[in-house]
mmCIF file of the N, C-alpha and C atoms, coordinates in Angstrom:
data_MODEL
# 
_entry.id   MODEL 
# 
loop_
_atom_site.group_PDB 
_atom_site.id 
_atom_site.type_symbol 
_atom_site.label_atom_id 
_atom_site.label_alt_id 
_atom_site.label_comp_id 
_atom_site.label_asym_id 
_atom_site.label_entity_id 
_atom_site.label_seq_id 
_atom_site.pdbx_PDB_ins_code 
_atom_site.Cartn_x 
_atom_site.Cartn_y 
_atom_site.Cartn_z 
_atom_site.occupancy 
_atom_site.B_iso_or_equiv 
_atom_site.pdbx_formal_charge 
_atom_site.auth_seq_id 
_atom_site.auth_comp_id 
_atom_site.auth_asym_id 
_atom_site.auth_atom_id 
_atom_site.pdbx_PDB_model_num 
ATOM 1   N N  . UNK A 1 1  ? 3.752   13.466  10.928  1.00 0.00 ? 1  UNK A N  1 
ATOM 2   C CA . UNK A 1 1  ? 4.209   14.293  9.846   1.00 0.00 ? 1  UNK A CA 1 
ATOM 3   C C  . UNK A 1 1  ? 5.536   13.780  9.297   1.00 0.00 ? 1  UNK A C  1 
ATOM 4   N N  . UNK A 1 2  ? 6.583   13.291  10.273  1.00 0.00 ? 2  UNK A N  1 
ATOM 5   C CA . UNK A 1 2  ? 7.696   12.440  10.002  1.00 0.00 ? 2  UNK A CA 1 
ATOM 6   C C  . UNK A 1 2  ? 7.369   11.386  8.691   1.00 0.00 ? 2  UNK A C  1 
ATOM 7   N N  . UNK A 1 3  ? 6.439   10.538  9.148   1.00 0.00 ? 3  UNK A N  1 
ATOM 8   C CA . UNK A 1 3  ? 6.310   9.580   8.459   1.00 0.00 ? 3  UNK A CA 1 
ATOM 9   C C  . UNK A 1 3  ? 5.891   10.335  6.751   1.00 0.00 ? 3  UNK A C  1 
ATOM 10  N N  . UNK A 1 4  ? 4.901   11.477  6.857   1.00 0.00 ? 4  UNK A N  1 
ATOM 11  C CA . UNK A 1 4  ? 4.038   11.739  5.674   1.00 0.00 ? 4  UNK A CA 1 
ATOM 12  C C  . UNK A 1 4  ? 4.848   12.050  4.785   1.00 0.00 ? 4  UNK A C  1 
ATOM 13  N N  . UNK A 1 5  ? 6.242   12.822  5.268   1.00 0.00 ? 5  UNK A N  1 
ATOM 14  C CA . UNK A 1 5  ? 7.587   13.469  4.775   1.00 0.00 ? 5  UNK A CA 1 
ATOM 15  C C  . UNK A 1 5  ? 8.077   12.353  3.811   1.00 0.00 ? 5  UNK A C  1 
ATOM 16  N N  . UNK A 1 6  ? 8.712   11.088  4.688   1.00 0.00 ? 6  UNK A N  1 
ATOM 17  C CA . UNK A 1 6  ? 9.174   9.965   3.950   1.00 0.00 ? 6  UNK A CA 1 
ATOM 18  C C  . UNK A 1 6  ? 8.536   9.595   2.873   1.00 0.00 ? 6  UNK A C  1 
ATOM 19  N N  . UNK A 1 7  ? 7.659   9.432   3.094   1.00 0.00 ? 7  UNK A N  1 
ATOM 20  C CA . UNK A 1 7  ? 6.135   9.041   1.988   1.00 0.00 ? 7  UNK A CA 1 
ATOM 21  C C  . UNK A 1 7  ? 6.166   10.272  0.741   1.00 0.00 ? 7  UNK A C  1 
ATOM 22  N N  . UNK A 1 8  ? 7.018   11.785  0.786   1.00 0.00 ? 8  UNK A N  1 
ATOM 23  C CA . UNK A 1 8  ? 6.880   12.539  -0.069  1.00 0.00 ? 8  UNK A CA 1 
ATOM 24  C C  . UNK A 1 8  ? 5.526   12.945  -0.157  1.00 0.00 ? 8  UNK A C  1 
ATOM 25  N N  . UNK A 1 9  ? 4.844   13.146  1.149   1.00 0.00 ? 9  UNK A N  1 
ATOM 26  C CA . UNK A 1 9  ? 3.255   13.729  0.683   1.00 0.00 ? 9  UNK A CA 1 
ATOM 27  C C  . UNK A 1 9  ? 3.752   15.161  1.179   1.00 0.00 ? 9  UNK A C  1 
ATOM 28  N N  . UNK A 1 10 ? 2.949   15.708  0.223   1.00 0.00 ? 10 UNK A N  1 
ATOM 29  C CA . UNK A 1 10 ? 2.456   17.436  0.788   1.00 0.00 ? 10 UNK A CA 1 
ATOM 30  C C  . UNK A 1 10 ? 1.681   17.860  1.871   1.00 0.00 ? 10 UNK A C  1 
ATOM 31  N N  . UNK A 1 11 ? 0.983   19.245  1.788   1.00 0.00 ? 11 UNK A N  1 
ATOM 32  C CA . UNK A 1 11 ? -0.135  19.035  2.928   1.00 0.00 ? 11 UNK A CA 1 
ATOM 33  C C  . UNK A 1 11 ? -1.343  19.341  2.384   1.00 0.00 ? 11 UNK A C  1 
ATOM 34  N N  . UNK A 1 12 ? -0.478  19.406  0.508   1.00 0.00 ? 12 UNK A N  1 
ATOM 35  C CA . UNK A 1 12 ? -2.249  19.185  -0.431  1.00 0.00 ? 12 UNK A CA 1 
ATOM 36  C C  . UNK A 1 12 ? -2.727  17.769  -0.626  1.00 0.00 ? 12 UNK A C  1 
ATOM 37  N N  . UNK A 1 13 ? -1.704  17.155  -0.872  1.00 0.00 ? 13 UNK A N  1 
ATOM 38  C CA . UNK A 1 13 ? -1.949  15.800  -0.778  1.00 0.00 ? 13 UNK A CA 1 
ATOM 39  C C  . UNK A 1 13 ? -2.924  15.250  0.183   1.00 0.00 ? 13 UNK A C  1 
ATOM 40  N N  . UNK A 1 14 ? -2.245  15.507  1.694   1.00 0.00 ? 14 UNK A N  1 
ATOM 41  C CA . UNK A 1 14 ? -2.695  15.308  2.797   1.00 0.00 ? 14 UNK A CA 1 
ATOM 42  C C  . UNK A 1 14 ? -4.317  16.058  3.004   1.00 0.00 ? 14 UNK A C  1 
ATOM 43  N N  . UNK A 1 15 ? -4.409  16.724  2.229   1.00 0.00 ? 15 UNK A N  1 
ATOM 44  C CA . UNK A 1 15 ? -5.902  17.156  2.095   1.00 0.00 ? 15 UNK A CA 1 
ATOM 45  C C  . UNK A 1 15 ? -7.124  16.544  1.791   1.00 0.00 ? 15 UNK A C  1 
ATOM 46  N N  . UNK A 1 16 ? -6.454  15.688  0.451   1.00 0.00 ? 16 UNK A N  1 
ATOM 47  C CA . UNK A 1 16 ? -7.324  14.893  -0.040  1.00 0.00 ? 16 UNK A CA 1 
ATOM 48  C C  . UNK A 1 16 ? -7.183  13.228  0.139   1.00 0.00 ? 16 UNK A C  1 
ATOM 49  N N  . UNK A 1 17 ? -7.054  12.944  2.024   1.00 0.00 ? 17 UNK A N  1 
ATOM 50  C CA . UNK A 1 17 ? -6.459  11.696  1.760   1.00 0.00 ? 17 UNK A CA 1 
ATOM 51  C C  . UNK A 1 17 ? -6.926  11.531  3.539   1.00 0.00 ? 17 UNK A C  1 
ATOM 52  N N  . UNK A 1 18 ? -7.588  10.162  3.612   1.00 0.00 ? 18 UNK A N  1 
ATOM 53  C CA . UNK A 1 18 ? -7.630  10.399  5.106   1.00 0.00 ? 18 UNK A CA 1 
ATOM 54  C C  . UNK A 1 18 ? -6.361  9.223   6.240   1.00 0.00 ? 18 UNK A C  1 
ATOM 55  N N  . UNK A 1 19 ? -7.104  9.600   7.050   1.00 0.00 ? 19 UNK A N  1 
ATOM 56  C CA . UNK A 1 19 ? -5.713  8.972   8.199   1.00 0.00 ? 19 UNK A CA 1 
ATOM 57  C C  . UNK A 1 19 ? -5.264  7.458   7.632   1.00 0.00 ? 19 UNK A C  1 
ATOM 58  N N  . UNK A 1 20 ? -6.392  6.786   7.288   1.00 0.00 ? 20 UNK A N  1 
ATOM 59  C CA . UNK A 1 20 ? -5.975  5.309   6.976   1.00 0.00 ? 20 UNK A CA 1 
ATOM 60  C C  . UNK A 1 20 ? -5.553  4.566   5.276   1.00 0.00 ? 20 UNK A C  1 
ATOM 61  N N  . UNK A 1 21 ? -5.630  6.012   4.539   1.00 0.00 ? 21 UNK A N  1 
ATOM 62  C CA . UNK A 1 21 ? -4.733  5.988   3.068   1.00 0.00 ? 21 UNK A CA 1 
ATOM 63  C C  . UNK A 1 21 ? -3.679  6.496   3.647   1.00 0.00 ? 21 UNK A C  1 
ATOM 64  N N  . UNK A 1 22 ? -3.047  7.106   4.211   1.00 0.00 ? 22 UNK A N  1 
ATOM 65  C CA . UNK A 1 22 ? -2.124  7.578   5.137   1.00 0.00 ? 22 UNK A CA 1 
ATOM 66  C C  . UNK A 1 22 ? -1.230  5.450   5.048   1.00 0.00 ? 22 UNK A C  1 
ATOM 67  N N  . UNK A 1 23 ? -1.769  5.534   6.678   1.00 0.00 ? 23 UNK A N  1 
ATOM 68  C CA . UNK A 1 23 ? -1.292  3.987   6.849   1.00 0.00 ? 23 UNK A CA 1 
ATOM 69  C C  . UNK A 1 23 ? -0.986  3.198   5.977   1.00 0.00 ? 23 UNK A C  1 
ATOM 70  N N  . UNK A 1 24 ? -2.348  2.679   4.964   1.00 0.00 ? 24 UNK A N  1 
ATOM 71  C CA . UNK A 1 24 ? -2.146  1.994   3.945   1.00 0.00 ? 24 UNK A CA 1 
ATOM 72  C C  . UNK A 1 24 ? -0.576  1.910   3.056   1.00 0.00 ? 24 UNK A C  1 
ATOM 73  N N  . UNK A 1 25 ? -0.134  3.357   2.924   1.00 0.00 ? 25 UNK A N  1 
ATOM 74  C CA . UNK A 1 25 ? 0.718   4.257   2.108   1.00 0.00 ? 25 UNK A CA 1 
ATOM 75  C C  . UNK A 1 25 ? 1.889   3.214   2.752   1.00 0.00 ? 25 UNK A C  1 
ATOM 76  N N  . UNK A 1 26 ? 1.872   3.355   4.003   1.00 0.00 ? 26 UNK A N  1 
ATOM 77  C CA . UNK A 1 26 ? 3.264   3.073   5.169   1.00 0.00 ? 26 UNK A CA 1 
ATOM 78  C C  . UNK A 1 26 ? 3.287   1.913   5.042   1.00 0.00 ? 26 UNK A C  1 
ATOM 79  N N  . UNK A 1 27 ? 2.097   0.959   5.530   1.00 0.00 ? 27 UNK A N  1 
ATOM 80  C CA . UNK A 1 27 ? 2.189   -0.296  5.362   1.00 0.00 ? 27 UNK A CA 1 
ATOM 81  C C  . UNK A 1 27 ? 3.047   -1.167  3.751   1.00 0.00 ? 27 UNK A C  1 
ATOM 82  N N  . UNK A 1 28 ? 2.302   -0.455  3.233   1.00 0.00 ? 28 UNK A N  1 
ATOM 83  C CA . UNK A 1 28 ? 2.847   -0.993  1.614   1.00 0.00 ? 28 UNK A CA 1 
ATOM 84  C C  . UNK A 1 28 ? 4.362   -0.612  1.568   1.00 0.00 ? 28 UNK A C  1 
ATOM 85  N N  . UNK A 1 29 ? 4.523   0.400   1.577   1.00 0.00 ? 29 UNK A N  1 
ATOM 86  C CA . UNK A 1 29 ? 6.366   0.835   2.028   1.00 0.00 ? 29 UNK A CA 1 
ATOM 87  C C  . UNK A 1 29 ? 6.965   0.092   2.440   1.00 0.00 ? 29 UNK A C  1 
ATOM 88  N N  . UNK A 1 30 ? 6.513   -0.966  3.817   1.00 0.00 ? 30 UNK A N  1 
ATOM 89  C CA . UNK A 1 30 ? 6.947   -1.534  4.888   1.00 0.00 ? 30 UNK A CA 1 
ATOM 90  C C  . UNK A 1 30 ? 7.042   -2.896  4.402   1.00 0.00 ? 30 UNK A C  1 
ATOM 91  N N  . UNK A 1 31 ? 6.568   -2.969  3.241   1.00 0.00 ? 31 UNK A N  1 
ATOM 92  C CA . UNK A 1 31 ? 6.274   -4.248  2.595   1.00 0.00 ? 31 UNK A CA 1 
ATOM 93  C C  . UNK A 1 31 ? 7.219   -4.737  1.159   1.00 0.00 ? 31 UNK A C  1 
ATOM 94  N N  . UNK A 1 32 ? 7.442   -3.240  0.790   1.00 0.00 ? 32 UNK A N  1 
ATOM 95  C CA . UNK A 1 32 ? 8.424   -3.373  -0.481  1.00 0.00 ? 32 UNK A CA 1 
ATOM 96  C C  . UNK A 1 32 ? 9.224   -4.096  -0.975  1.00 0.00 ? 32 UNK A C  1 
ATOM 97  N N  . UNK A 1 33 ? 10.194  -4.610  0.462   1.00 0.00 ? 33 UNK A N  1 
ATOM 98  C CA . UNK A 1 33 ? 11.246  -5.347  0.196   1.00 0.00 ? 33 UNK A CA 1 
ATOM 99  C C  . UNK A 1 33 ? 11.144  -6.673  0.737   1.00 0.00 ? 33 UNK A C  1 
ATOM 100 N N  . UNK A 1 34 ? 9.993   -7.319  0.984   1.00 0.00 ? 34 UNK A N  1 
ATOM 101 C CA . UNK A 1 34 ? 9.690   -8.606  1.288   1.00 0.00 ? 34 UNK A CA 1 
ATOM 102 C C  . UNK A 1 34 ? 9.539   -9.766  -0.193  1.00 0.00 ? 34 UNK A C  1 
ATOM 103 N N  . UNK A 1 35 ? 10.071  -10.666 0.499   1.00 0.00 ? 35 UNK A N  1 
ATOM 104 C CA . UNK A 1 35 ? 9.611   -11.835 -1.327  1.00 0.00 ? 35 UNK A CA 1 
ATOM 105 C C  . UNK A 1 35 ? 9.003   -12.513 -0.949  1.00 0.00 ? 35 UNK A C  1 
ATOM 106 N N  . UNK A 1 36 ? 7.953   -13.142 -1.494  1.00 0.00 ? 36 UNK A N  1 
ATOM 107 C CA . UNK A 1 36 ? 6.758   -14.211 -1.792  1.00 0.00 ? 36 UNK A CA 1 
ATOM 108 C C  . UNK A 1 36 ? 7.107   -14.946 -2.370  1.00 0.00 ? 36 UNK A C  1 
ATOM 109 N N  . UNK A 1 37 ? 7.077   -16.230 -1.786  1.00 0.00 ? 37 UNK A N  1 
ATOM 110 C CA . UNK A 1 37 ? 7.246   -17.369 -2.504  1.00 0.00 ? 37 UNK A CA 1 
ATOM 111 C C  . UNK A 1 37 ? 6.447   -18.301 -3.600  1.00 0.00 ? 37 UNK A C  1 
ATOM 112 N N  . UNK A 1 38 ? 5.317   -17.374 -3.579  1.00 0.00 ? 38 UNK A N  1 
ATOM 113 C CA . UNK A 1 38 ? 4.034   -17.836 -4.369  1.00 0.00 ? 38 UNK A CA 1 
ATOM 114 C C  . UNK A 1 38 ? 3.617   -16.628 -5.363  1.00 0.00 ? 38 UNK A C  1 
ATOM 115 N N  . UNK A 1 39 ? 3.325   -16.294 -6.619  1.00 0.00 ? 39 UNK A N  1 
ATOM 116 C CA . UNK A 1 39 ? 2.398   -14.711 -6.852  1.00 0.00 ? 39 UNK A CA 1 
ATOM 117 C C  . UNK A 1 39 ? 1.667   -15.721 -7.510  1.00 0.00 ? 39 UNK A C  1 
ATOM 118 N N  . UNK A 1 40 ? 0.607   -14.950 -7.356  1.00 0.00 ? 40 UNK A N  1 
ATOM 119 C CA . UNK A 1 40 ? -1.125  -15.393 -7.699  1.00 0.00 ? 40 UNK A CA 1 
ATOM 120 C C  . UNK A 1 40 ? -1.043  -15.615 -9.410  1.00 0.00 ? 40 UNK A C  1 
ATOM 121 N N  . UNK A 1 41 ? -1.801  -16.352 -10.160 1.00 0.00 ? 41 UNK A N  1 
ATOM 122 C CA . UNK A 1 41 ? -1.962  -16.489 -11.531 1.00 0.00 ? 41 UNK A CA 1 
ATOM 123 C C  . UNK A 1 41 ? -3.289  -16.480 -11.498 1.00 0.00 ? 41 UNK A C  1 
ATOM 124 N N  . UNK A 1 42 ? -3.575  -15.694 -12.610 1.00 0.00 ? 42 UNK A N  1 
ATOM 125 C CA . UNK A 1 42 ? -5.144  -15.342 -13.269 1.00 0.00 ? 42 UNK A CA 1 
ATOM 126 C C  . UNK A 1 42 ? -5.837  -16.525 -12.648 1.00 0.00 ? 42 UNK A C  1 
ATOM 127 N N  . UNK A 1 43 ? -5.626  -17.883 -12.876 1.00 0.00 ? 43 UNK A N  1 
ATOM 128 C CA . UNK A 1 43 ? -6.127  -18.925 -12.632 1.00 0.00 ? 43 UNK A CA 1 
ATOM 129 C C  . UNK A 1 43 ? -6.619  -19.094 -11.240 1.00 0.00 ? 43 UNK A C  1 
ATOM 130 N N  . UNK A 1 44 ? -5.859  -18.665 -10.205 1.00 0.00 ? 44 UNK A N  1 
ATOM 131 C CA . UNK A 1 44 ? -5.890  -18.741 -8.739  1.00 0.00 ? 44 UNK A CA 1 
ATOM 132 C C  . UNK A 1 44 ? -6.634  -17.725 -8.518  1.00 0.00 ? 44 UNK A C  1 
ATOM 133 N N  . UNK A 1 45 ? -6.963  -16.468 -9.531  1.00 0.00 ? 45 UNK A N  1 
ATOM 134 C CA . UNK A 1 45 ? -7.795  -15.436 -8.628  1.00 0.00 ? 45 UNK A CA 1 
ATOM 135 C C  . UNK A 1 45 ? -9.000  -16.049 -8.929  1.00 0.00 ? 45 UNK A C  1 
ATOM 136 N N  . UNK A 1 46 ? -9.400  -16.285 -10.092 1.00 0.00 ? 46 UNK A N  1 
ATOM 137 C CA . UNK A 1 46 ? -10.621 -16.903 -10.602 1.00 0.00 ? 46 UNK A CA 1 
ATOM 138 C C  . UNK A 1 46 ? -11.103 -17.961 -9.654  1.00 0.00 ? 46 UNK A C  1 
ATOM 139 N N  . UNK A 1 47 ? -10.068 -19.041 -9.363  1.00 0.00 ? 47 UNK A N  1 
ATOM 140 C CA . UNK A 1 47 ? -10.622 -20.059 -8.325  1.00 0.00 ? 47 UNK A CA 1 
ATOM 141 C C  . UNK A 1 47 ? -10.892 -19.729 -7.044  1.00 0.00 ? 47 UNK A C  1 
ATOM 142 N N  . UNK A 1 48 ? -10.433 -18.479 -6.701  1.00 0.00 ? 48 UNK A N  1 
ATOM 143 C CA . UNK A 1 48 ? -10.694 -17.886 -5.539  1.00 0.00 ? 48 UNK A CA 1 
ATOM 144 C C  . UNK A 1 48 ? -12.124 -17.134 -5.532  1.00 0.00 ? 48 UNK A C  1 
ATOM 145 N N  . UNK A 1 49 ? -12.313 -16.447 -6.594  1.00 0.00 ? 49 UNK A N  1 
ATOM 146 C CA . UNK A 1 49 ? -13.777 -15.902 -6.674  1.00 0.00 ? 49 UNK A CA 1 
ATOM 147 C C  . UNK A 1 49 ? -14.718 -16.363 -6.854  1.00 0.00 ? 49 UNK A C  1 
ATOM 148 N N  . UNK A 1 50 ? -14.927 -17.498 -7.504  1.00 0.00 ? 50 UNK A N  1 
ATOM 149 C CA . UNK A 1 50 ? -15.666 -18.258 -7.990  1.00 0.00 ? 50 UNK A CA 1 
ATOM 150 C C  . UNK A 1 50 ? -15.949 -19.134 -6.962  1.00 0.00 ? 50 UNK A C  1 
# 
């Protein structure tokens, strides 16, 4: 519940949301302030899907 607080969720929120959108939520948080030395270009997603 600590964590859900930080995150600014409710417990309507938390209604419509299960344990691992939860995580997801934290993880990405946890991730915010990291830099990449690379970001993807249209070009690279395409060569990736294709």
């Amino acid at each position: 519940m600590l964590r859900c607080s930080e995150l600014g969720l409710t417990f309507e929120d938390l209604d419509n949301m299960t344990v691992g959108m939860v995580y997801d939520m934290l993880i990405e948080k946890s991730n915010d302030h990291e830099k990449y030395p690379y970001i993807a270009t249209q070009n690279d997603i395409e060569k990736f899907f294709k």
